[in-house]
C-alpha beads as a LAMMPS data file, in Angstrom:
LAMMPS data file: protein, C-alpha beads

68 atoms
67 bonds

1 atom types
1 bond types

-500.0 500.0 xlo xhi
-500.0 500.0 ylo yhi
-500.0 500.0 zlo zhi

Masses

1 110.0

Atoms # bond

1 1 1 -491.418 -392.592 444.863
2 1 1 -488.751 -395.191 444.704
3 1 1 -485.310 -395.552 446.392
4 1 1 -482.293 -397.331 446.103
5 1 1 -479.749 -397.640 447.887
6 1 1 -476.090 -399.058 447.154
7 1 1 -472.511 -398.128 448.351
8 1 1 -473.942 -395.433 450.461
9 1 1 -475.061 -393.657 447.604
10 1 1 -478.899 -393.059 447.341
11 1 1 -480.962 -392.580 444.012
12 1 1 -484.321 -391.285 444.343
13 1 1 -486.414 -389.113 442.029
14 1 1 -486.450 -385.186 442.184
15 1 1 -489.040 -384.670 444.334
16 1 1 -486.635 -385.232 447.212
17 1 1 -486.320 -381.981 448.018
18 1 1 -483.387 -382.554 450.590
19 1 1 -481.205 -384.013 448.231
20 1 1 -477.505 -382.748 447.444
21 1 1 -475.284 -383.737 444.892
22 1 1 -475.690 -384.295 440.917
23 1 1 -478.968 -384.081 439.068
24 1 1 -479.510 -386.330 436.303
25 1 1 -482.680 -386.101 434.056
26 1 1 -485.413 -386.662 436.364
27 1 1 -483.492 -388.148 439.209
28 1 1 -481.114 -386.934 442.169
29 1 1 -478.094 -388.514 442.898
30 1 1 -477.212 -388.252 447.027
31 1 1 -474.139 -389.219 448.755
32 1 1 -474.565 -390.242 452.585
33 1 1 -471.918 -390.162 454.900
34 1 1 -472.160 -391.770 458.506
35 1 1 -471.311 -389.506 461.239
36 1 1 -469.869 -392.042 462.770
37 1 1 -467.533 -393.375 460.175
38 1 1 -466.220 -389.264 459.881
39 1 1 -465.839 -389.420 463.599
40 1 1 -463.741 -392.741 463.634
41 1 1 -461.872 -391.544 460.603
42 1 1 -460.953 -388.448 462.273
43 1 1 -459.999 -390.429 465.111
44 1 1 -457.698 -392.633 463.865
45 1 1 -455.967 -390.099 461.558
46 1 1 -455.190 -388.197 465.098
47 1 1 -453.960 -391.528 466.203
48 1 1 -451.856 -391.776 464.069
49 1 1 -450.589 -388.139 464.257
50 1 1 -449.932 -388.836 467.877
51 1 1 -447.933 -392.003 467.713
52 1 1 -445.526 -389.949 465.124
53 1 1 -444.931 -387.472 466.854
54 1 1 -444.232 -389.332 470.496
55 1 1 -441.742 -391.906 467.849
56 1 1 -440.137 -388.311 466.934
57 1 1 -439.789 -387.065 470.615
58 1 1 -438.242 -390.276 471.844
59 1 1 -436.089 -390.586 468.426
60 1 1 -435.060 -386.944 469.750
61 1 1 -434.927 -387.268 473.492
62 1 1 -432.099 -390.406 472.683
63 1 1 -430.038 -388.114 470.649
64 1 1 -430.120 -385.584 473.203
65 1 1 -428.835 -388.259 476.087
66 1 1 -425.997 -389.752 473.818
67 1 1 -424.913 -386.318 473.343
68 1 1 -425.153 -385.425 476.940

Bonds

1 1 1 2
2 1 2 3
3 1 3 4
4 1 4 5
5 1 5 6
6 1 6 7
7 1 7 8
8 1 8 9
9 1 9 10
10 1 10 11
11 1 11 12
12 1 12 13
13 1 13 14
14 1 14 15
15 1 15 16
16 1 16 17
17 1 17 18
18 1 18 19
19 1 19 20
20 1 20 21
21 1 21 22
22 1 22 23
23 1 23 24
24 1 24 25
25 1 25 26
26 1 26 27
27 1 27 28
28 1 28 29
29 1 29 30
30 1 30 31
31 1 31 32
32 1 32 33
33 1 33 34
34 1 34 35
35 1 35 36
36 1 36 37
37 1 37 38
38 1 38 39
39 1 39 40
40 1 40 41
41 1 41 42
42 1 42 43
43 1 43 44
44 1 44 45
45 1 45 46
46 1 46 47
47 1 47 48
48 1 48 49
49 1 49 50
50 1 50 51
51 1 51 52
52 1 52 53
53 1 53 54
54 1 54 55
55 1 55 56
56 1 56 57
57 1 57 58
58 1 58 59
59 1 59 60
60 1 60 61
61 1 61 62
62 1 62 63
63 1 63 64
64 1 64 65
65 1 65 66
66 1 66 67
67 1 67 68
């Protein structure tokens, strides 16, 4: 059994009985993902959130003073 492995994407033949994703003739196409990559994605997306929403609350809060 061979395997190769490029872009996070591994090829191997169809005795990989694990395997998700698109089957091709005699071989399995599999995409990996890195827990850790989701986890930092996530992350950073929340981040990101975050910092909006405390720019929108300040943006807010000064409205509410001038009109005070």
């Amino acid at each position: 059994m061979s395997v190769y492995i490029e872009n996070n994407n591994t090829i191997s033949d169809s005795s990989n009985l694990g395997s998700v994703g698109d089957s091709i003739g005699e071989y399995t196409q599999t995409y990996n993902t890195n827990p850790l990559d989701k986890i930092v994605e996530l992350y950073e997306r929340l981040l990101k959130e975050e910092k909006e929403r405390v720019k929108t609350l300040e943006k807010r809060i000064k409205e509410l003073e001038g009109k005070a």
